[in-house]
Structures are given as C-alpha cells and as structure tokens.
Kinemage of the C-alpha trace (Angstrom):
@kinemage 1
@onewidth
@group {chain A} dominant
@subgroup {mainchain}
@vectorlist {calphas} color= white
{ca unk a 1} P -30.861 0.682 -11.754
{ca unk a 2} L -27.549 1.293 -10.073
{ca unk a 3} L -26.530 4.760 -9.326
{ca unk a 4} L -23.282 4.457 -11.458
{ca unk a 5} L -22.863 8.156 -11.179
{ca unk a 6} L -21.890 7.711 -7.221
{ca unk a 7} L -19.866 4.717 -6.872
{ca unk a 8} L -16.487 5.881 -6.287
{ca unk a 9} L -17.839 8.517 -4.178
{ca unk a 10} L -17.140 8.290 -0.596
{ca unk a 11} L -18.551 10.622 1.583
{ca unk a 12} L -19.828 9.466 4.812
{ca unk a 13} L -16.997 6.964 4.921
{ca unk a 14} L -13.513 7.077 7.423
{ca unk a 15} L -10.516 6.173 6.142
{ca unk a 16} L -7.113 5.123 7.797
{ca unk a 17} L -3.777 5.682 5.731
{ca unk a 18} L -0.358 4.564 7.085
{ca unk a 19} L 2.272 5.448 5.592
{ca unk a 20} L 0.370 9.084 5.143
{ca unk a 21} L 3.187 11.239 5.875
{ca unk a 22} L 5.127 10.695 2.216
{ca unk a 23} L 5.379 8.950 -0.580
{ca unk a 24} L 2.272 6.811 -2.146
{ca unk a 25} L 0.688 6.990 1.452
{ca unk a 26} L 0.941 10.681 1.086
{ca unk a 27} L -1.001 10.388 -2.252
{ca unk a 28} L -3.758 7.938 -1.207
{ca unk a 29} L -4.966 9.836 1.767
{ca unk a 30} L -4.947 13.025 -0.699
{ca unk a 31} L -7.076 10.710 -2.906
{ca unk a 32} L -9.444 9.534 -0.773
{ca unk a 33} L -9.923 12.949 1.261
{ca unk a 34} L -11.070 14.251 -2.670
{ca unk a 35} L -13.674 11.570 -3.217
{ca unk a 36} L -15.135 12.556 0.173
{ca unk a 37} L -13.440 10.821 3.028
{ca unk a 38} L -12.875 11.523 6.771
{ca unk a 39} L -9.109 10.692 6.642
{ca unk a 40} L -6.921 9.820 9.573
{ca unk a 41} L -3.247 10.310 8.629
{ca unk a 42} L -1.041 7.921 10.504
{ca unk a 43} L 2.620 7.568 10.118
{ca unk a 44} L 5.470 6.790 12.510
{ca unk a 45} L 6.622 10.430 11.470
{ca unk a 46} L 4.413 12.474 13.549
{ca unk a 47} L 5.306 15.850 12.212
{ca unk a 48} L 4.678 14.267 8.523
{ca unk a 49} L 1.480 12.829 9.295
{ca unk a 50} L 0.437 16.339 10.773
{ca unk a 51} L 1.902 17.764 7.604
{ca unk a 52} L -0.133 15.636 5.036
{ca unk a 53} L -3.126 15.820 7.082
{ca unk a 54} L -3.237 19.704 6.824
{ca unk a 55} L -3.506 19.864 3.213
{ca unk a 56} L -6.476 17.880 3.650
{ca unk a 57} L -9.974 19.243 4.401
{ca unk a 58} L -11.435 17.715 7.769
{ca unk a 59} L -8.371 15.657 8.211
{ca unk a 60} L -6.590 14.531 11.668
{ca unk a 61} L -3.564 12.894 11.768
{ca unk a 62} L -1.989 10.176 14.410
{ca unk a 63} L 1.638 8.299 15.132
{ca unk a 64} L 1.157 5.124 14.500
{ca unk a 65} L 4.411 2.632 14.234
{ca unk a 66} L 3.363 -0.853 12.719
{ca unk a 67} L 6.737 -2.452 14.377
{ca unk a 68} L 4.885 -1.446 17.450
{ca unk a 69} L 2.234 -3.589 18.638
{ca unk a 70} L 1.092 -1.490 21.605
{ca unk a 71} L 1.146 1.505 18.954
{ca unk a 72} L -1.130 -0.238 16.694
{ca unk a 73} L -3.659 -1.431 19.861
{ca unk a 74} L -3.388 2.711 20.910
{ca unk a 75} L -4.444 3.746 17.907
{ca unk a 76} L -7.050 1.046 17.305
{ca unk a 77} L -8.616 1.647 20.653
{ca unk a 78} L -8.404 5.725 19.579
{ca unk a 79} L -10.162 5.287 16.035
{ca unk a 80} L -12.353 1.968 16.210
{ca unk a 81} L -13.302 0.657 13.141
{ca unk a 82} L -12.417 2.866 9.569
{ca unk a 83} L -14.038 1.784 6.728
{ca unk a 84} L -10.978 2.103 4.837
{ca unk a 85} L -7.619 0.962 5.853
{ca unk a 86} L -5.061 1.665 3.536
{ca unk a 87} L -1.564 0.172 4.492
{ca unk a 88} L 2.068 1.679 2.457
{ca unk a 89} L 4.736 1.324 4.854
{ca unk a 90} L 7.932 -0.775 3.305
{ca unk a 91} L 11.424 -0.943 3.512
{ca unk a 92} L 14.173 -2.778 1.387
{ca unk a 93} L 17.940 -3.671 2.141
{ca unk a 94} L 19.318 -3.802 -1.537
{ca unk a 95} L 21.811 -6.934 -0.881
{ca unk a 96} L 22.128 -10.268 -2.705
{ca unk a 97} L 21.305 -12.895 -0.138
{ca unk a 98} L 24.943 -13.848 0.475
{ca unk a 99} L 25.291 -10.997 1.802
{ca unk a 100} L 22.602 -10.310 3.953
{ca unk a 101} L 23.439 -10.320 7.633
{ca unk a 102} L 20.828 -11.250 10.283
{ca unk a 103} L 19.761 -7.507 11.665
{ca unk a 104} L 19.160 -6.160 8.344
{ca unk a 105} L 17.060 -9.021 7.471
{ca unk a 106} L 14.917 -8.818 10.482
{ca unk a 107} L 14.687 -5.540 9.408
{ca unk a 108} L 13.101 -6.027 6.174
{ca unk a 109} L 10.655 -8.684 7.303
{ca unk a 110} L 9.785 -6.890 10.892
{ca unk a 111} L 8.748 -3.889 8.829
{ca unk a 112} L 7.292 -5.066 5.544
{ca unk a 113} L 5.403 -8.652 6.804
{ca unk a 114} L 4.736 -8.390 10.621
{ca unk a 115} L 3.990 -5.014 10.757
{ca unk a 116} L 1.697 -5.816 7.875
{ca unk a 117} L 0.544 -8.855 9.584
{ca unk a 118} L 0.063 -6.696 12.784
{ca unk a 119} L -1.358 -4.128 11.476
{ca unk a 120} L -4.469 -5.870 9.648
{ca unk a 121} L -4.612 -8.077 12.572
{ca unk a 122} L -5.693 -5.740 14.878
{ca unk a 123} L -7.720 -3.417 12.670
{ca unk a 124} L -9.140 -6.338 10.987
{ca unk a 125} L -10.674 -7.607 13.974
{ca unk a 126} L -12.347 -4.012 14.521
{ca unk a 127} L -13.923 -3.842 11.113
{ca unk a 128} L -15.122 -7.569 10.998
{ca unk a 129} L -16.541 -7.232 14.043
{ca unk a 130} L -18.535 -3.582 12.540
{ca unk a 131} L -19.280 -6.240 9.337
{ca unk a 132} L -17.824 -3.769 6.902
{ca unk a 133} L -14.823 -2.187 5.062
{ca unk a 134} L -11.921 -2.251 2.735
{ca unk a 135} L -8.518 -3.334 3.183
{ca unk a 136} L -5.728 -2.157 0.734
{ca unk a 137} L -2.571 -3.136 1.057
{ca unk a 138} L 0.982 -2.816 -1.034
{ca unk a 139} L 2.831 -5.017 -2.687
{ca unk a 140} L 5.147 -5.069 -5.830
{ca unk a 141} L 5.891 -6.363 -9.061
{ca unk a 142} L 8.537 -8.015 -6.389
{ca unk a 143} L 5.847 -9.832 -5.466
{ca unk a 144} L 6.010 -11.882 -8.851
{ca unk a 145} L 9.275 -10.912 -10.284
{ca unk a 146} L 12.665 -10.263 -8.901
{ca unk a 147} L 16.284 -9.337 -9.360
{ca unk a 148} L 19.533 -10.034 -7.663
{ca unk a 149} L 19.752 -7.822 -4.360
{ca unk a 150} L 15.911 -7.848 -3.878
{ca unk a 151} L 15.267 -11.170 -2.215
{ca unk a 152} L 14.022 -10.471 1.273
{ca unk a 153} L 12.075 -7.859 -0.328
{ca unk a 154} L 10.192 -9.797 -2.867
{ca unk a 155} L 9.616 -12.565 -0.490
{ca unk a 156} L 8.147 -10.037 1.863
{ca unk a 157} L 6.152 -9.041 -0.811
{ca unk a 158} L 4.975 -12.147 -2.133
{ca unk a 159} L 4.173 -12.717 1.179
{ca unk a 160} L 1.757 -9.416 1.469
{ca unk a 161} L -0.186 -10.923 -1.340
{ca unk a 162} L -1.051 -14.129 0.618
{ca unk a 163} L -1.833 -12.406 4.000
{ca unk a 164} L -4.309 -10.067 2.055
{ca unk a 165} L -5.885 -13.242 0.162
{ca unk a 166} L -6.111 -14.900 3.573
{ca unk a 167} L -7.341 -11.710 5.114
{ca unk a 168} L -10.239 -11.879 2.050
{ca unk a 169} L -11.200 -15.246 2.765
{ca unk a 170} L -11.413 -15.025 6.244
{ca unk a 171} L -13.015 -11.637 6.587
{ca unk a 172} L -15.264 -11.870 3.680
{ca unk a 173} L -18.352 -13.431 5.371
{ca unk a 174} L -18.333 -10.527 7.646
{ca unk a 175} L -18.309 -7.919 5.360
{ca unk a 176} L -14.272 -6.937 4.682
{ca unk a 177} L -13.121 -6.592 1.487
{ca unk a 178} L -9.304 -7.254 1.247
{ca unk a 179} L -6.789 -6.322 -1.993
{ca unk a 180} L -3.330 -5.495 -2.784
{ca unk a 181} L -1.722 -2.965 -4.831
{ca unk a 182} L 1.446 -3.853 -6.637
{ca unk a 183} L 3.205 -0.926 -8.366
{ca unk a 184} L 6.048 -0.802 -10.613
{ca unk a 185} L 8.917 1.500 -9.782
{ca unk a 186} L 7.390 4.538 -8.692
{ca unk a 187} L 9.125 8.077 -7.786
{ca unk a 188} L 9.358 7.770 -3.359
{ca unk a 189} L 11.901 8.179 -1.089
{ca unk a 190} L 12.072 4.328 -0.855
{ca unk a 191} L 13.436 4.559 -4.295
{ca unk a 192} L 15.458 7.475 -3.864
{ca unk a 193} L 19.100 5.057 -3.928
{ca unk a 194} L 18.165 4.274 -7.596
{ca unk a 195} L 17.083 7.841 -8.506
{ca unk a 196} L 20.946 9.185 -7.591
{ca unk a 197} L 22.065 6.758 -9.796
{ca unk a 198} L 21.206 7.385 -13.732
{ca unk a 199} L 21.895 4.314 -15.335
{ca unk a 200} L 19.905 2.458 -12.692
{ca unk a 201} L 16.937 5.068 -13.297
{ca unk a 202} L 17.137 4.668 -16.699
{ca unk a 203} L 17.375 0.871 -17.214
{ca unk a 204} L 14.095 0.747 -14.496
{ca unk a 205} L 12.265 3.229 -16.817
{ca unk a 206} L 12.951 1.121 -20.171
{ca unk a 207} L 11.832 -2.402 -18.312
{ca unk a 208} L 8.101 -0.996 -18.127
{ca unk a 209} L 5.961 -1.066 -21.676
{ca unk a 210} L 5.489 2.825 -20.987
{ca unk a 211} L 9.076 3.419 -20.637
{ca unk a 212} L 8.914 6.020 -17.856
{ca unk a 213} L 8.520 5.518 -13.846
{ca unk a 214} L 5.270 6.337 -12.101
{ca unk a 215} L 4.734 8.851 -10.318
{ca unk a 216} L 2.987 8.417 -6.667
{ca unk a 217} L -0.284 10.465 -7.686
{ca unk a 218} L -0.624 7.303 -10.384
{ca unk a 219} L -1.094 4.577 -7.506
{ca unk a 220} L -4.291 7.135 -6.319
{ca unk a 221} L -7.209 5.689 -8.809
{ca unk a 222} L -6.640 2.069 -7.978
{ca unk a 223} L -6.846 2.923 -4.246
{ca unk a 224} L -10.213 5.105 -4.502
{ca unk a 225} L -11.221 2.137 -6.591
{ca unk a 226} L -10.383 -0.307 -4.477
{ca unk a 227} L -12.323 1.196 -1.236
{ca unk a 228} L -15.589 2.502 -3.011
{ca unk a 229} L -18.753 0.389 -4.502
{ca unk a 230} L -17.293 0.473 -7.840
{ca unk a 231} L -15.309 -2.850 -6.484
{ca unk a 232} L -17.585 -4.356 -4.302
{ca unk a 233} L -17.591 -7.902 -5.957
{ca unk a 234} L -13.907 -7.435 -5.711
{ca unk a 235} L -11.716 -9.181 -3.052
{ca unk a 236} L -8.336 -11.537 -2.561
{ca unk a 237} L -6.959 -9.716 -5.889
{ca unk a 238} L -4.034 -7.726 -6.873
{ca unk a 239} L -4.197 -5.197 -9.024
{ca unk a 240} L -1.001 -4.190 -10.941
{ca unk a 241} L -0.380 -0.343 -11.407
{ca unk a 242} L 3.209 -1.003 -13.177
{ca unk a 243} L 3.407 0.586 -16.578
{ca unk a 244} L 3.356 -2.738 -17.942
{ca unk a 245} L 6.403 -3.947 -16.231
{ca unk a 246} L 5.240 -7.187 -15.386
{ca unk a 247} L 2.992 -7.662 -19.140
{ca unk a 248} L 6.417 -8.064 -21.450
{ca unk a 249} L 9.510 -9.720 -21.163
{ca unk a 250} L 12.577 -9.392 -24.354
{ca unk a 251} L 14.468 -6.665 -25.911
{ca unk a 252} L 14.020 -7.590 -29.643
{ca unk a 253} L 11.798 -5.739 -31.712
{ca unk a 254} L 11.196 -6.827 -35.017
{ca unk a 255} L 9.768 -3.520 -36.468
C-alpha cells in the first residue's frame, strides 16, 4: 500500500525558485522550504533573494536574471540539476494594442516567454539528463481569458502554457514532470497599479465566484502539490488557483 501519509513531503529533495525575492515566488520557496526542501532562492534582486532565503531554514539564495542567458548558464553550472524548478517571474505593460510601441512590447515578451523559454531550456536539459524532477511554471487566467489593455500579456501567457505542455511531452520519457499554474488576480507588486485604484480592485474582486482577490500564500498548495508524489501521474496540465474567475461568466442572478 502507498504511504499516503508522505506524499507531499519533500525532504531530501532541492528546489529552485525564481522569482523568490517577492511576491508568489516569495511564497512558494516559503512553501516548499516547510514541506522539507533544500531551497535555492534566485531572483534578479540579489538583496531580495538573500532576504527571502533567510527566513528559510537551510536556505541559500543566488542572482539569477532570466533575460540573461549567460546568467541562467552561471547559475545552472553553480546548482546542477534541482529537483524542483519553480519559475514566477512576469511583467505586463497595461496598453490596448494600438497603443503598444515596439520597446515595451519586447519588453513583455523578452521577460515573460524567452526568459521562460530560456530558463527551462537550460535547466531542463540538466534535470532530463539526471532523469528526474518537476517543472512549475506561471501562467494566468490571461492565458484563457482577456481584457482590453492585456494583449501581449495574455498571449505571453497562453504561450507559457504551450512551452510547459511541450516541455511535458518532450521531457516526460526522461523523467520531468512539467505544469503550469494559472492564478486569478492575486495581491503582488505586479498588481500593485490596480490595487491604487479602488474601483479597479473592486470590479477584479467581484469577477471571481469568491468575490475577493487571493492572496500569494494561496498559490503555495498547488505548488507543493505540483512538485511532490502526490502528482506524479500528473504532467502537461494547468491547474487554475483563481477563485473561480475563469468557472462563471454573467451578472444576473435569479435568486
């Protein structure tokens, strides 16, 4: 019989979180480092990365810029192969497409797709060739569902989705599990515009079924999930942490 008491536990097992120095990233590592990871911190933000990484017990931290290829390859050639490699880093240029001007879409895409693409490139090759490990990425609900001034976001994030399937299908006979996470609007500094603004805030928080945003600490469970036996049949998915943004659609109701 399985040991169903242990699988989420995962002690004995390294994880690398970019992105670690706020935000979701900030969250997962904490996550991870409680279910009994070795946790590597990496963010382009040194001093944040060393921050996060000292609440953590037996953590280290690293800079690591995913725009950077030769960043990535240092760090790679550092840390070898984690077991885990947990991926937040995203930016988005609120603009309808009109108005978009070449720099800040290179922007947009450098960050959220090819450093992405980069990224599990290079690491990807490391734990392939070790013939284990789990990828986590993170997408949206952009990734399925949009709004004017979010299109080379969403199509970055629809994007993430495919890379990650690809990464699945192409990784899977040598052990790599690959998955994204796609969260709803969730308290971060990425989404600190719409948090000065109330109206915004509000009308975000009444979209999702549970009529609040999420908090980062709420993106944790489906990222310990995600990396530990409890989804080891699991790979090439999404899993939606959104309040139910993307379940319901309509105002009207007829109570």
């Amino acid at each position: 019989m399985a040991d169903y008491a242990s699988i989420f536990h995962l002690d004995g097992r390294r994880a690398l979180v970019v992105g670690a120095g706020s935000g979701i990233g900030a969250a997962s590592a904490a996550g991870l480092a409680a279910f009994g990871a070795e946790v590597v911190c990496a963010d382009v933000n040194a001093d944040a990365a060393e921050a996060t990484a000292a609440e953590l017990a037996g953590a280290t931290a690293i800079r690591l810029d995913i725009g950077d290829t030769a960043s990535i390859e240092a760090a790679a050639s550092q840390l070898g192969a984690p077991d885990i490699l947990v991926t937040t880093p995203s930016v988005n240029v609120r603009k309808r497409i009109v108005d978009y001007t070449d720099a800040e879409l290179d922007r947009v895409v450098d960050l959220n797709l090819k450093g992405t693409f980069r990224l599990t490139r290079t690491f990807g090759a490391l734990m392939a060739g070790a013939g284990r490990g789990s990828m986590i990425g993170f997408t949206s609900i952009r990734s399925q569902t949009t709004e004017p001034g979010q299109g080379a976001y969403a199509a970055t994030k629809a994007a993430t989705v495919m890379l990650f399937k690809t990464l699945a299908a192409e990784l899977g006979p040598q052990g790599v599990r690959a998955n994204t996470v796609a969260p709803g609007v969730v308290e971060t500094p990425l989404t600190q515009q719409i948090k000065d603004r109330p109206e915004w805030y509000d009308a975000y928080a009444d979209k999702a079924i549970l009529k609040r945003w999420a908090q980062a600490s709420e993106m944790v469970g489906a990222v310990v999930f995600l990396a530990s036996d409890a989804a080891s049949y699991v790979t090439g998915t999404t899993l939606f942490v959104d309040g139910g943004w993307t379940a319901a659609d309509g105002r009207f109701d007829p109570t």
